[in-house]
N, C-alpha and C positions, 0 to 999 in steps of 0.2 A: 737186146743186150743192155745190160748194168752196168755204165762206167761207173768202177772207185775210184780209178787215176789211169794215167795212159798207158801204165804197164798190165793193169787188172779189172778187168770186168767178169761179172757173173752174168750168167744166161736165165731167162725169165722164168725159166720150168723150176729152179731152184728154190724160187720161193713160192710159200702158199699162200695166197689172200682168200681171207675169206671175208663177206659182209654181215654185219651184224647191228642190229636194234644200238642209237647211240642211246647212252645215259643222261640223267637231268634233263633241266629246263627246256620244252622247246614247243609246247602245246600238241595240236591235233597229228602235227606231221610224224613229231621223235617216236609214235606208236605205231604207225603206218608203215615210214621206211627205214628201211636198212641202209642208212648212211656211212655207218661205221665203218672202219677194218680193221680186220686182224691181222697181223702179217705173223709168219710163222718160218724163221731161218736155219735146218738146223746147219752147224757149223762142220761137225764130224763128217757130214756124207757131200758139205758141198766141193766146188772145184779150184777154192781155194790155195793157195801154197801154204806147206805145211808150217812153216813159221808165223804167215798171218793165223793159220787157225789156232796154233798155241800163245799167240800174244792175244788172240780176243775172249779164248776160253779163261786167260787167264785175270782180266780185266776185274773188278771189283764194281757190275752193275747188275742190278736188278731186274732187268730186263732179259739176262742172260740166265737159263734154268741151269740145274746139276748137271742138266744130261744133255747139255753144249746144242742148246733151242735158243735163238734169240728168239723172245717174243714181243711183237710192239700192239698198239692199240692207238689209232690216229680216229677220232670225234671231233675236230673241232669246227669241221667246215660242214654244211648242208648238203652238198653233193659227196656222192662213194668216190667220184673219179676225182677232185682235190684230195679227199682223205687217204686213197690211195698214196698218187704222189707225195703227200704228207708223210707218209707211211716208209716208204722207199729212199724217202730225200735223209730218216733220222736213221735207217739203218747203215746206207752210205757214208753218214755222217760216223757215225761206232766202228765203223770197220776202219772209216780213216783215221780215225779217234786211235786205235789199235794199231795201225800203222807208223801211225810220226812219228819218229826221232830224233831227240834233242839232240844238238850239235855238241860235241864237246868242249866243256869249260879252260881255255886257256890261261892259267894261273899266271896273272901281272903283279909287278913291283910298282909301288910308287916311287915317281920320281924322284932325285934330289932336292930340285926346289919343295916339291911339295911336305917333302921333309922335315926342313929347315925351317918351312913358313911354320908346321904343326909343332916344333919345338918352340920355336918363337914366341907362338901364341901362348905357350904351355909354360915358359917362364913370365910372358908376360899377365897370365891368371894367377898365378901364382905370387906373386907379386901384390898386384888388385888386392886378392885373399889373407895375405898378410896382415897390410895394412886393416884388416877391418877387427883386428883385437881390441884388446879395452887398453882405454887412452890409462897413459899412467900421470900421475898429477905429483908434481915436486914441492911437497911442504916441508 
């Protein structure tokens, strides 16, 4: 099992990893093995609740195909079984990504003093600004 949180986990047959040849730099070995993975989720068939599956279908990532696949790609480590976990920890991460809920904005007043100090200040700029006209000369 996959915890996303304690209300929700996924079961391991849901996802498909597969291993594959990493890219770039890495001499004799990045030819030899299959370090990479592919991780392959799709969203529509898994056991999701229906609200997460429409807030991550609905997400605006890259990762996520037309036809509600996440797909990830984890190369950065030398071993399959860190890139796995790599792999598992950033789709956990999108779905919880897809899950949070901003708290609701409570609309506040400023106080009175803070008021009085911003008027205050506001005649006394005003004032300052005056004073910086052109001097007038009495001949």
């Amino acid at each position: 099992m996959i915890y996303i949180n304690p209300q929700l986990q996924l079961d391991e047959s849901e996802i498909d990893l597969k291993a594959i040849r990493a890219q770039g730099a890495g001499g004799q070995n990045v030819n030899k093995v299959s370090s990479a993975v592919h991780l392959r989720f799709d969203i529509r068939a898994s056991s999701l609740p229906d609200e997460a599956k429409q807030k991550l279908l609905q997400q605006r990532d890259h990762r996520i195909t037309k036809d509600g696949l996440i797909v990830i790609k984890a190369q950065e480590f030398r071993t399959q079984e860190q890139n796995r976990e790599a792999a598992i920890k950033r789709l956990i991460e999108l779905i919880q990504q897809a899950l949070h809920v901003d708290k609701p904005r409570r609309p506040t007043k400023p106080t009175r003093g803070s008021q009085e100090r911003r008027l205050k200040s506001k005649v006394q700029k005003s004032r300052i600004k005056s004073l910086r006209g052109r001097v007038q000369s009495h001949d």
